[in-house]
N, C-alpha and C positions, 0 to 999 in steps of 0.2 A: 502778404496779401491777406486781408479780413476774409471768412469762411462765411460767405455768400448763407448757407443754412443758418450760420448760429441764431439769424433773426427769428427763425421759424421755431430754437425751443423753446419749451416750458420752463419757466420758471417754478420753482422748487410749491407755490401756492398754489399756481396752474394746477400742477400734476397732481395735486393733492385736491384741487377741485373736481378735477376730471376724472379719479379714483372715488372722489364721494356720488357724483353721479350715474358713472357707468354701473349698467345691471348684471355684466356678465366679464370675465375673464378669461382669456383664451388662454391657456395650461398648455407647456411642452416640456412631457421629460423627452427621458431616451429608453427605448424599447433595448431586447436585451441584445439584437442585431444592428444597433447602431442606429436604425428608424429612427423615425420625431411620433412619438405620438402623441396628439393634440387631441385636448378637450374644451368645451365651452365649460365652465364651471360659477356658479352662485359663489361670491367670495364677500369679508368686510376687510373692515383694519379693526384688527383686535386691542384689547384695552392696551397695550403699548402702542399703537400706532402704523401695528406691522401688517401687513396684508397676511390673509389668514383665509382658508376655507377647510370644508371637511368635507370629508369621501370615506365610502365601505373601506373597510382595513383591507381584505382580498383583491381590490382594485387594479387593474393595470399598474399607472398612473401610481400607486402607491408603492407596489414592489418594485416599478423601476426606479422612485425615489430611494425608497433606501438602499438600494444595488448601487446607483448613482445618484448623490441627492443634487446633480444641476439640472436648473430647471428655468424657462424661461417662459414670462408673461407677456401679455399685452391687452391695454384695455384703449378701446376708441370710441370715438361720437363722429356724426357727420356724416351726412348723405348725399349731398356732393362734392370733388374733389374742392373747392373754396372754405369749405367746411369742414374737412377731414381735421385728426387735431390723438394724439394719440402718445400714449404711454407705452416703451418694450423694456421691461429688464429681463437679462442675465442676473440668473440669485444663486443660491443654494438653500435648497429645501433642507427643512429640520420638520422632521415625521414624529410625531406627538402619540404617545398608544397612553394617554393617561384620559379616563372618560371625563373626570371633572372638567378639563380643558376642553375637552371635545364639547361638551354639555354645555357650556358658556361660551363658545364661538357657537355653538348649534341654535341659541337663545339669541344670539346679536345678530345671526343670520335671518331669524325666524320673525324678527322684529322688522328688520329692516325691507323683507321684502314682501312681507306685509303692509310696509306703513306705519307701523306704531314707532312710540319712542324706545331709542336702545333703553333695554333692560340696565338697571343699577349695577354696579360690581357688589354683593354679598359680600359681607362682611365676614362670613364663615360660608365654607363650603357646606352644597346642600347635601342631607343624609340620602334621599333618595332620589335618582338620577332616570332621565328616560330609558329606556331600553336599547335605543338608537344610540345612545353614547358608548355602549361599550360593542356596537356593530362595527363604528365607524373612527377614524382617525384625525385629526386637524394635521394640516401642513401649514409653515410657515414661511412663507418669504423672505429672504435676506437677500437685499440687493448688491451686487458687484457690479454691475455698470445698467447707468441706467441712458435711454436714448430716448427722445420724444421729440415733439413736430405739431404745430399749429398755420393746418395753410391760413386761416381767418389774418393771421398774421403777413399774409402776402399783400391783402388790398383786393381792389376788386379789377 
């Protein structure tokens, strides 16, 4: 028997559409007691492709990544349920403490949610960096299962 949902996923372009125009990312590690602690987080996809943001290095969210680096996303659109349309992975986080990485998703962020064009990849690394880059850390996303859902896909 056909799985009545599979009409509603995304396809691998979808999710990648809906990844370029979501503003925000909803972050869940695991607190040190087992909690979900969730964050709204500013995020891009960095110059490989990968979903990427940055946060203060002392952060919640950061120490319970490296304690535990799983970690699970979700980004959505749509303001009625006909509309609803959404991206969730299960990943594993990889916690970055190098500031030139930090400094170059901080510039891809900094572009994008301003509006301007992504900044160039440098061809050498710059000598001097913001100050914010060695505050803060990038986390990576690495997806192990990914689930998503497009009601627009159901009809009217």
């Amino acid at each position: 028997m056909p799985n009545p949902r599979a009409r509603l996923v995304l396809t691998e372009a979808e999710q990648a559409e809906l990844l370029n125009e979501a503003r925000v990312l909803q972050v869940a590690s695991i607190n040190h007691d087992g909690t979900p602690h969730l964050v709204p987080m500013w995020f891009v996809l960095d110059d490989e492709g990968v979903i990427a943001f940055t946060t203060y290095a002392v952060a919640q969210k950061t120490r319970n990544l490296e304690r535990d680096p799983r970690i699970t996303v979700l980004a959505e659109a749509g303001t009625t349920y006909n509309e609803l349309r959404g991206v969730s992975i299960d990943a594993r986080a990889e916690v970055i403490r190098d500031p030139q990485v930090t400094a170059r998703i901080s510039a891809i962020e900094g572009a994008r949610y301003a509006g301007r064009p992504r900044p160039e990849r440098p061809s050498t690394p710059p000598t001097e960096l913001p100050a914010a880059a060695y505050k803060r850390v990038t986390v990576r996303v690495h997806p192990i299962r990914v689930r998503s859902w497009d009601h627009r896909k159901l009809g009217s």
